[in-house]
N, C-alpha and C positions, 0 to 999 in steps of 0.2 A: 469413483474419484478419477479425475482429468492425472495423465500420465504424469511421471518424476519432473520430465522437465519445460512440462506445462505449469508447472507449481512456481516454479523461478520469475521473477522478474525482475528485469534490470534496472538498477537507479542509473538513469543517464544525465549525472550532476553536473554539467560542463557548462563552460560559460559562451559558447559559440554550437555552430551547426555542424560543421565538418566532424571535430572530433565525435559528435555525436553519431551522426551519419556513418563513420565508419565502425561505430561497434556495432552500432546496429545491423551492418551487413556480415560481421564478423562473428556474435552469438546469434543472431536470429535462426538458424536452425539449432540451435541448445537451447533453448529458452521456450517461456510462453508469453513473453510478452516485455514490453520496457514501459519505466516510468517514467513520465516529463514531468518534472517540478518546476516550482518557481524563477530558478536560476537560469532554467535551459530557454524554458517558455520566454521570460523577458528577454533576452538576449537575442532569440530569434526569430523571435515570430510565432503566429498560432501556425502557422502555414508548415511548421516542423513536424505535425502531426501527419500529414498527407505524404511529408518527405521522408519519414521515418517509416510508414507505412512501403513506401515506394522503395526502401532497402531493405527489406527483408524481415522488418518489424512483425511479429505473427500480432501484437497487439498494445493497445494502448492504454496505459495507467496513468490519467490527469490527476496527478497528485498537486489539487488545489487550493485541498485544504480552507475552503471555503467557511467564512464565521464573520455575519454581518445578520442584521435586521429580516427577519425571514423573507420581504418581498425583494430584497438586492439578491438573497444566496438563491430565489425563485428562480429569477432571471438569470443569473451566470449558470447553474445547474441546466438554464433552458438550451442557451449558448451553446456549451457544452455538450450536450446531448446530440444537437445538431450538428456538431462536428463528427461525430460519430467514434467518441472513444466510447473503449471497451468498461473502464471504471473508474471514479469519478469520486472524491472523500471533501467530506465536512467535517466541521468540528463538530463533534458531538456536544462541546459544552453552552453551545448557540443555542441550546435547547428544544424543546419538543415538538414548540410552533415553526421553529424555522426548519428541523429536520422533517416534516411534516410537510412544508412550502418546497423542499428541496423535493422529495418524492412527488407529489401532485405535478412538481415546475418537470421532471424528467419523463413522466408517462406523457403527460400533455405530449409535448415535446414529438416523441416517440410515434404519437400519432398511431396509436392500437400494433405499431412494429417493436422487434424489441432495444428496451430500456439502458442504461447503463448499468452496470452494478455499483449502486449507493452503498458507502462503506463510511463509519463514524470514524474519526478521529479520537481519541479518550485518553491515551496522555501522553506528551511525548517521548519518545524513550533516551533520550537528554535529562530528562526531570527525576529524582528518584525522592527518596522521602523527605530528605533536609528541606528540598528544595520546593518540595508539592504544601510543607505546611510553612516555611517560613517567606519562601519570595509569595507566594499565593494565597499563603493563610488558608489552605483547605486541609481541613482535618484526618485525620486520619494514615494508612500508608497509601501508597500508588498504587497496591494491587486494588485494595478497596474503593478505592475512586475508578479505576478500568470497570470497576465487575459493574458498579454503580451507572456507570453510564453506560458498558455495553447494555445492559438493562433499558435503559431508556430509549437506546439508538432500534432496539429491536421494537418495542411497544410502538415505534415512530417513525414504521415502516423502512426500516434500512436493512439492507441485506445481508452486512456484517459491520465488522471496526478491524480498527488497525491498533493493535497494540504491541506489547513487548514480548517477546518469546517466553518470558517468564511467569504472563499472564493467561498462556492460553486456555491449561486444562483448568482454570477457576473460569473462564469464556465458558465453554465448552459445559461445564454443570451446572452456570446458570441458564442459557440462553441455548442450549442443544446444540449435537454434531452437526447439524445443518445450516446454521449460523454462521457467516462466512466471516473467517479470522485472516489478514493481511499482517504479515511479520517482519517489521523493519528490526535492525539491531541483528543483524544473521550475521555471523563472524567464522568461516571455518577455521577449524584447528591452526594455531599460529599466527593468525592475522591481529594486528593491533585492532582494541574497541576505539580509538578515536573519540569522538564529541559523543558515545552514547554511554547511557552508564546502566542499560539493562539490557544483556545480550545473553545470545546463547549460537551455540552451532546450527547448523543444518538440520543435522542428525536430531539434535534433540527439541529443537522444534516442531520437527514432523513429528517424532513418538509424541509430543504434548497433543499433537495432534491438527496445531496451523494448518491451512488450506494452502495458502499462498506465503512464497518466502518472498521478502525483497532485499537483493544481494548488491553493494555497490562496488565499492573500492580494489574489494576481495577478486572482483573479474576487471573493473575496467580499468584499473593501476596495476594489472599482471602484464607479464610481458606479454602472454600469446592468451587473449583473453577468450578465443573460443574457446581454449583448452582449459583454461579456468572455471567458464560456464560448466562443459561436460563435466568436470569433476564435480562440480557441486551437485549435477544433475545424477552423477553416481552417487554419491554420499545420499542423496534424497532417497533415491529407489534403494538401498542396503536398509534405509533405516525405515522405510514403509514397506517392507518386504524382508525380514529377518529373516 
């Protein structure tokens, strides 16, 4: 397994380039990597990924969250690929042809070098049961739609999913230790859950067994945010390392 705080990646949720750019220079030796999401990406530009690269960034997570008709998620996955991020998430509930279209659209791409790491989407961790049967109408709890479509995300060539901390070790016995688990909804000790409503700590993440944490608020709303990364990067190694 990739070191304590190679596991960390940073949601860099901001709505301009600067603020971004400087956390990026500020946790990048604590970390393994940061995410660009939709907020940061429209605001700035694709060109923020070479500029984040360029500050100290060790890597890049295009959290794009991709869910269209499998030959549009083809094409942005191809886009993608040739930018050269590190990993790269669809919705899993786009289904098998288009998570399928996403793989073939990334290796193509890739040109026999390597690939992105494809990673499903499966619910968001916003959503909890009220919410998964009654705005959605899908039956059942939220774990059981996670396990459901981590299922699927692997049968259809993806290298992992992104679910909620509280999903992982039901991941993990369906779809094996090798199955790569991305964990948004990471809250250390004290920190408010904000908009998510299925969370867990560091600590108990990594025993579930999560691969990758993704930590936002917790470092980039601290005052000295390297120092918030490092501790989280403690908390990791204590709890993967009893």
């Amino acid at each position: 397994m990739t070191s304590p705080k190679d596991r960390i990646l940073v949601a860099l949720d901001y709505n301009n380039a600067d603020d971004a750019l400087r956390t990026a220079r500020a946790v990048g030796p604590h970390v393994g990597g940061v995410k660009v999401g939709l907020e940061l990406i429209n605001a700035a530009g694709f060109d923020i990924f070479a500029r984040l690269l360029d500050a100290g960034a060790p890597r890049i997570f295009y959290d794009a969250k991709f869910h269209d008709i499998p030959n549009t998620v083809a094409g942005a996955v191809r886009a993608a690929t040739k930018r050269g991020v590190w990993m790269v998430n669809v919705h899993a509930s786009g289904g098998a042809a288009m998570l399928r279209a996403a793989r073939d659209a990334a290796e193509t791409a890739a040109g026999g070098g390597p690939r992105p790491l494809l990673i499903a989407v499966t619910v968001l961790t916003s959503i909890d049961d009220a919410t998964l049967n009654g705005d959605l109408r899908v039956p059942g709890t939220a774990a059981e739609q996670v396990v459901h479509l981590a299922r699927l995300a692997q049968q259809s060539g993806m290298d992992g999913v992104v679910a909620s901390p509280l999903e992982v070790a039901a991941i993990r016995d369906a779809c094996g230790p090798e199955f790569v688990t991305v964990i948004p909804g990471v809250r250390p000790s004290g920190v408010a859950k904000g908009d998510q409503a299925r969370v867990a700590t560091p600590a108990d993440a990594v025993r579930a067994g999560a691969h990758y944490l993704v930590v936002g608020r917790a470092i980039t709303a601290a005052p000295d945010p390297a120092a918030a990364a490092a501790a989280v990067a403690a908390e990791v190694k204590a709890a993967a390392h009893p």
